[in-house]
C-alpha angles and dihedrals in degrees: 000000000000089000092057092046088049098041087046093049084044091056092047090050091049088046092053094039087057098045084056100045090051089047082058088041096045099054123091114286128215115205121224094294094053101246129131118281118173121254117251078249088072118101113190131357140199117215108230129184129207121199104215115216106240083224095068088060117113120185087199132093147217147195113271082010108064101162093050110202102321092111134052117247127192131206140188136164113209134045133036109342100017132181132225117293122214080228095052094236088129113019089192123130118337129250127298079052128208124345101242130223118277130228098228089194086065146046119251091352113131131162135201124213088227123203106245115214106128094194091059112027116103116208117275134233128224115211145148099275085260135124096217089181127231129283132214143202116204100224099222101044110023093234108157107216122181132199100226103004135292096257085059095039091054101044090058105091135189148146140250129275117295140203116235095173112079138287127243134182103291094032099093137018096208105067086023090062087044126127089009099168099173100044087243080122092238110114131203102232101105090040083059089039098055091038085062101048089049093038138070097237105088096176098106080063095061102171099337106062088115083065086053114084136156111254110214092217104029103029127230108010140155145225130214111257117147089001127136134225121210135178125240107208088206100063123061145146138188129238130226085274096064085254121138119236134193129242119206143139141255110242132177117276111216086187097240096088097274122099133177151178097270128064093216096067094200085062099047088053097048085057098036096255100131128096130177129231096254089058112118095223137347116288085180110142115240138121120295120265099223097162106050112188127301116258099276109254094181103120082216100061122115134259089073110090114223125198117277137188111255114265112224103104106121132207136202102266089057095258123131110231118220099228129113124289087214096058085046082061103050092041079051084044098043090045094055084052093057087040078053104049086051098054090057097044081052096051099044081048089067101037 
């Protein structure tokens, strides 16, 4: 009788040590240098770039932020992965997010391996890897008041809040006002676009034909694989914290430090559509974007830090997973239970 009891509470104990472990297994994971890299949960993913404007570095450090903004961080709040939200929906990685990859041939490039699930994936947010705090306004008086200071609170930079799922006809008016040969500001990029999918000529795609797909509901679009976002320092908007954010576009990366508007490179040459890297800010023709984006209201948008687990916990790739220390320490607690537990049914089978 004793050896059932034992050998049951031994299996509970197992059952509870491996749905722990998997909940640790199963969080985002940063490689040695700290950067994202996606959980084995994650499905599919899109490469994206961001060029990082030169003027959102900082040499100096803080507390809680010790690189300062000499990298690019990315954050998002839905979806797999998923960071912290200010509503507690996802209690994932704080804000600034996760540190993303860096492309070592050129200089502030960097690129994230983003989870693609367009249905959950909440739009993402470029910054310079620093919590810059929150400020307030008190509403009677005017008093500014910041969490950390305002130096702090201006040298973090990001930008606003961006789309990861895909573009259609009506998304964007850039692409939408492309190729606009008659001034009537509609452009002839999807009509190309969708020619190419339903036809046998392939050439408009260029590289890119595997980010072009039929819509059932909105007709030829594209996702962002191998794009590029890049900031454009004219444009900005402020979100419902007072913070700047940046407005910019997703444009087709050839992978030799030149990118353009149009997904087949020998095209967007022939029409001037193609900009380098080094570049300080996009020359690329389009129509003007006269209306940026309205000040976020989502309470889950971005710039507002919300509490995170600690993040210390290593796995055997080398790799630190983003789960909670203190689930770490249950599943090490749990586990010298069941140590435990097998000690003792060894020790009553040889009495």
């Amino acid at each position: 009788m004793t050896k059932r009891i034992i050998s049951i509470l031994l299996a509970v104990v197992l059952t509870f040590a491996m749905a722990a472990v998997a909940v640790v297994s199963a969080s985002a994971a940063v490689d040695a240098n700290g950067a994202y890299v996606p959980s084995e949960t994650v499905k599919e993913t899109v490469r994206v770039y961001f060029l990082m404007p030169k003027a959102w570095y900082s040499e100096k450090t803080y507390e809680g932020s010790p690189e300062g903004g000499k990298t690019a961080g990315v954050y998002w709040w839905g979806g797999p992965d998923a960071c912290g939200s200010i509503d507690g929906t996802s209690v994932g990685k704080k804000w600034p997010g996760y540190k993303a990859q860096v492309d070592t041939a050129y200089n502030d490039l960097y690129y994230v391996d983003l989870p693609y699930a367009p249905e959950e994936l909440s739009p993402v947010v470029f910054n310079n890897f620093l919590d810059g705090g929150n400020r307030t306004v008190d509403p009677d008086t005017g008093a500014v008041t910041f969490q950390f200071n305002e130096e702090r609170f201006l040298k973090a930079q990001q930008t606003t809040n961006i789309t990861t799922s895909y573009y259609s006809e009506g998304d964007d008016a850039f692409y939408d006002g492309l190729l606009d040969d008659d001034g009537d500001g509609y452009g002839e990029f999807w009509t190309m676009a969708d020619e190419a999918f339903n036809g046998e000529d392939k050439t408009f795609f260029g590289n890119f034909e595997s980010n072009f797909f039929m819509e059932p509901d909105w007709g030829i679009s594209m996702k962002f694989d191998n794009m590029i976002y890049v900031v454009d320092p004219s444009k900005t908007s402020e979100n419902f914290e007072g913070k700047l954010t940046y407005v910019g576009e997703w444009y087709f990366y050839y992978g030799d430090g030149t990118y353009g508007s149009l997904p087949n490179k020998e095209m967007a040459q022939e029409v001037g559509f193609v900009n380098e890297l080094t570049a300080p800010a996009p020359i690329i023709p389009g129509p003007d974007l006269t209306n940026p984006p309205a000040p976020a209201t989502d309470p889950t948008s971005a710039s507002k830090p919300a509490a995170s687990p600690d993040e210390t916990v290593t796995s055997d790739n080398n790799a630190i997973q983003t789960g909670a220390v203190s689930t770490a320490i249950v599943v090490i607690a749990i586990l010298a239970i069941a140590g435990g537990a097998v000690v003792i049914t060894r020790k009553r089978r040889y009495e």
